[in-house]
C-alpha positions in Angstrom: 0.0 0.0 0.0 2.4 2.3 -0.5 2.6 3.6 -4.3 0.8 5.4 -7.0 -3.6 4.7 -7.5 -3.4 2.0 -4.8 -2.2 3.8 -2.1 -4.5 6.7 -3.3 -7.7 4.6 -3.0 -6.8 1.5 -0.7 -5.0 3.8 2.2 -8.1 5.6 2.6 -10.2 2.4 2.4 -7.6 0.6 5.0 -7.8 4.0 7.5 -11.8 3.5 7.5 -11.5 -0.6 7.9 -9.1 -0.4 10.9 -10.5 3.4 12.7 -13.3 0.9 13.7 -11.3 -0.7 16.3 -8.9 2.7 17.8 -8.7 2.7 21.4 -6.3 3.3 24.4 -5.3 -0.3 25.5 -2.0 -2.8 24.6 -1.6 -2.7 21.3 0.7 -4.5 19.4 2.1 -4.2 15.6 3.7 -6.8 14.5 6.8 -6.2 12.1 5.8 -2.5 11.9 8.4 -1.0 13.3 7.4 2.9 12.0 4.0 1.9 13.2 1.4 4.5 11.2 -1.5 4.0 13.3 -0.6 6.0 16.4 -3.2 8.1 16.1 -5.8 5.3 16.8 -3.5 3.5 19.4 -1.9 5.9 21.1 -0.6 3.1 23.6 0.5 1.0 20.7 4.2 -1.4 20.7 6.1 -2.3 17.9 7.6 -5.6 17.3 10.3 -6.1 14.2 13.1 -8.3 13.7 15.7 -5.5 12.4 17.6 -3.6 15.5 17.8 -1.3 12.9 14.1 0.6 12.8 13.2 1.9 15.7 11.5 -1.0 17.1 10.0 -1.2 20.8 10.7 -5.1 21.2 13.2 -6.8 18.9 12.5 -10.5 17.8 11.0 -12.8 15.5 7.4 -13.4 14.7 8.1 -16.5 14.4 9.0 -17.3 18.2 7.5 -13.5 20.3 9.0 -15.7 23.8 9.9 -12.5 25.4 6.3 -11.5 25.6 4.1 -12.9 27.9 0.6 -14.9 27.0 -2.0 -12.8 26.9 -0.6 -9.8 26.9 -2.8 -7.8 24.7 -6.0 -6.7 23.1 -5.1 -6.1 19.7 -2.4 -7.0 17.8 -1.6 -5.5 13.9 0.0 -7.8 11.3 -0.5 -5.4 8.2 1.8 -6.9 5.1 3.7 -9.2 6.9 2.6 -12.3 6.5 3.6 -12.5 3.0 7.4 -11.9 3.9 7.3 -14.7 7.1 8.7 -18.5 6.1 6.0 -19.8 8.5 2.9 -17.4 8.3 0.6 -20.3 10.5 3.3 -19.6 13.4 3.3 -16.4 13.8 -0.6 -16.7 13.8 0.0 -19.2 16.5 2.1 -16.7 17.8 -0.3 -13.9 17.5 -3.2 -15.6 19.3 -1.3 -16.6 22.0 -0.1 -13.0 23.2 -3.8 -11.8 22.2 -6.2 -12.2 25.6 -9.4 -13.7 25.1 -11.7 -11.4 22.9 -8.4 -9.9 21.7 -8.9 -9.1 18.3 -6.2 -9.2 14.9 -6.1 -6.4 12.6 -4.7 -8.5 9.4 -4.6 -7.9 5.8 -2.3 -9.7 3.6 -1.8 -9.7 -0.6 -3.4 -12.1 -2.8 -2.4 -10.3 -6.5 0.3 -8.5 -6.0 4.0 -8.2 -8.1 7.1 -9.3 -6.1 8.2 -6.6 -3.7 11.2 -6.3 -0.8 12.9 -9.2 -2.7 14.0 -11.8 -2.1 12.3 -11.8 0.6 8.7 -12.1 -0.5 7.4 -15.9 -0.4 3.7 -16.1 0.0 0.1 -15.1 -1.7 -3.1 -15.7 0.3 -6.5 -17.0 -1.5 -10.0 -15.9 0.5 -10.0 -19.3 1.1 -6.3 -19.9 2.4 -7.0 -16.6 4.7 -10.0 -18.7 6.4 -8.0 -21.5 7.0 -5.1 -20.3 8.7 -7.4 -18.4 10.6 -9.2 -21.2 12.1 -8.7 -20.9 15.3 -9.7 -17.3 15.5 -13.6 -15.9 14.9 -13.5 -13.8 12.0 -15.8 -10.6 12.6 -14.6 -8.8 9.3 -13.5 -10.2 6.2 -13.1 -6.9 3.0 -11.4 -7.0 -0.1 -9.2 -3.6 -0.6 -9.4 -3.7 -4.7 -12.3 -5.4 -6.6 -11.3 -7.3 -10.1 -11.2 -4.5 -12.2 -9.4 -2.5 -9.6 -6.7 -5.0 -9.2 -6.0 -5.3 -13.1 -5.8 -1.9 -12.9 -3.3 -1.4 -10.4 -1.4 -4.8 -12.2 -0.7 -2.5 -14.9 0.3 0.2 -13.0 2.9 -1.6 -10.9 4.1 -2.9 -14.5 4.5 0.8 -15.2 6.7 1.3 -12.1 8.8 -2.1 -11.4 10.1 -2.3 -15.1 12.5 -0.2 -17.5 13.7 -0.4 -21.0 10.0 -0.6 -22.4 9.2 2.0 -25.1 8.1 5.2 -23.7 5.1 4.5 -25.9 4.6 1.0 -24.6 4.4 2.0 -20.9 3.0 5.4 -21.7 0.0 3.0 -22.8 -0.2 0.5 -19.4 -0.5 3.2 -17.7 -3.6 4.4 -19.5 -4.9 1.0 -19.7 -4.1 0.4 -15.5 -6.3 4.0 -15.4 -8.8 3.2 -17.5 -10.0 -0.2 -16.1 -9.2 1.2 -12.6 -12.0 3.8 -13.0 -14.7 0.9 -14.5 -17.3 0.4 -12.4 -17.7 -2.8 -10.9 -20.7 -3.6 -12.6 -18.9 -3.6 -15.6 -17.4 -7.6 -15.4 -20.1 -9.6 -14.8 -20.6 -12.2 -12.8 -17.6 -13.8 -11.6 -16.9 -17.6 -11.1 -14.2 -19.6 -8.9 -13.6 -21.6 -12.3 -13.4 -22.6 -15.8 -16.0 -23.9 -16.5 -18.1 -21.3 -14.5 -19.9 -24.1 -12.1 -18.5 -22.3 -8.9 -20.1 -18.5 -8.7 -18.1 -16.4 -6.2 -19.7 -14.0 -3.7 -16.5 -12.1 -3.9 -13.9 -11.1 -6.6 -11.9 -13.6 -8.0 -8.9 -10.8 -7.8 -8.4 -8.9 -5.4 -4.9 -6.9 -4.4 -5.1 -7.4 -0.5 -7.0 -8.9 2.0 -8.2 -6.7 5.2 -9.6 -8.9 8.1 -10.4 -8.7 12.1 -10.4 -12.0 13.8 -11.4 -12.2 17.8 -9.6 -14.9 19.7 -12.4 -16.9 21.0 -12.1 -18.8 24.8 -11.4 -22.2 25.2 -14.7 -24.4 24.7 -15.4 -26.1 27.8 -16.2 -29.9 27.8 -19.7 -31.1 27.9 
C-alpha cells in the first residue's frame, strides 16, 4: 500500500476498515516498526526483527518468547505475513499473546508483483485466509481492490517495477491500469471460482489485499 492509484484509494479504504477498532489499550504491531496507526493506538508497541528501525521489542514473529501470554487486546499484522517462512506460526504466535476477545487487525496480498525481494514468499486465497485463521472468529473479512481495480493497479505496478520498455509502450499501461481502474464494478459480470463457471463467487476472483479482524475466541469447555 504504498505507491501510485493504490495507495490513493486503498489507504483511505484501509484508514476507515481499521479506525473501527482505535482505542487506548496494549496494542501491538507486528513487524511494523514505524508503526502509522498511532493516532488510533496511542498506547500502541512495535515488534520487528531489524535492530535497525526503531523497534519497541526486537524478535521474530516466528518465536514472540519475550512477551508474555496474553498480553494484549489487539495485535496488527499489516503486510507481513507474505514476507514470514511460516505465516501459520506467527498466527499461532499472534493468538497466544492476544487475551481472550483480543482481536487481529490483518490484511495480507493475494495479487500482487514481487516486492522487498527476495524476501517475499507467499500469496493468500480468501479461502487460504479462512483457514489459517481457524482458530480465530473472523468478525470482518473486505477485499481492498475489486477485479477491475486489481487489473488496474497490475498495470500500473508494471509501469513502475520495469524499465527499457518504449516510452510508448508503458505510456499505454498506464492508461490502460487507469482506465480499467476507474470501470465500475458492474462492468465484469458475474464472476466464477472456475473454468467452467460451475462455482459462482460472492466475492472477486482478484483482489490486491486482504483486510480482516479476527477475535480470539475462549477455550470451549467440555460437555
Amino acid at each position: 500500500m504504498k505507491l501510485g492509484m493504490k495507495r490513493k484509494l486503498t489507504r483511505v479504504r484501509f484508514n476507515r476498515f481499521i479506525e473501527k477498532y482505535a482505542f487506548n489499550g496494549p496494542v501491538l504491531d507486528v513487524g511494523g516498526a514505524n508503526s502509522p496507526y498511532r493516532r488510533w493506538f496511542p498506547t500502541i508497541k512495535s515488534l520487528d526483527i531489524s535492530p535497525d528501525r526503531g523497534a519497541d521489542i526486537i524478535g521474530d514473529a516466528h518465536d514472540m518468547h519475550m512477551i508474555p501470554d496474553a498480553s494484549y487486546d489487539l495485535v496488527l499484522c499489516t503486510s507481513v505475513l507474505e514476507h514470514c517462512l511460516e505465516p501459520a506460526r506467527v498466527l499461532a504466535e499472534i493468538r497466544r499473546v492476544l487475551r481472550v476477545d483480543g482481536r487481529l487487525i490483518l490484511s495480507v496480498p493475494f495479487v500482487f508483483p514481487i516486492h522487498d525481494a527476495p524476501h517475499d514468499y507467499w500469496r493468500f486465497t480468501e479461502f487460504g485466509v479462512k483457514r489459517l485463521l481457524t482458530e480465530f472468529e473472523i468478525e470482518e473479512f473486505v477485499e481492498d481492490m475489486n477485479t477491475l481495480e486489481t487489473l488496474g493497479y497490475m498495470f500500473h505496478r508494471l509501469f513502475l517495477q520495469t524499465t527499457g520498455a518504449l516510452a510508448l509502450a508503458r505510456a499505454l499501461s498506464f492508461l490502460a491500469s487507469k482506465l480499467l481502474y476507474l470501470l465500475p464494478k458492474g462492468a465484469l459480470g458475474s464472476e466464477y471460482g472456475d473454468g467452467s463457471r460451475r462455482y459462482r463467487m460472492n466475492s472477486s476472483i482478484l483482489v490486491a489485499d486482504y483486510l480482516v479482524c479476527a477475535r480470539k475466541p475462549g477455550e470451549k469447555r467440555a460437555g
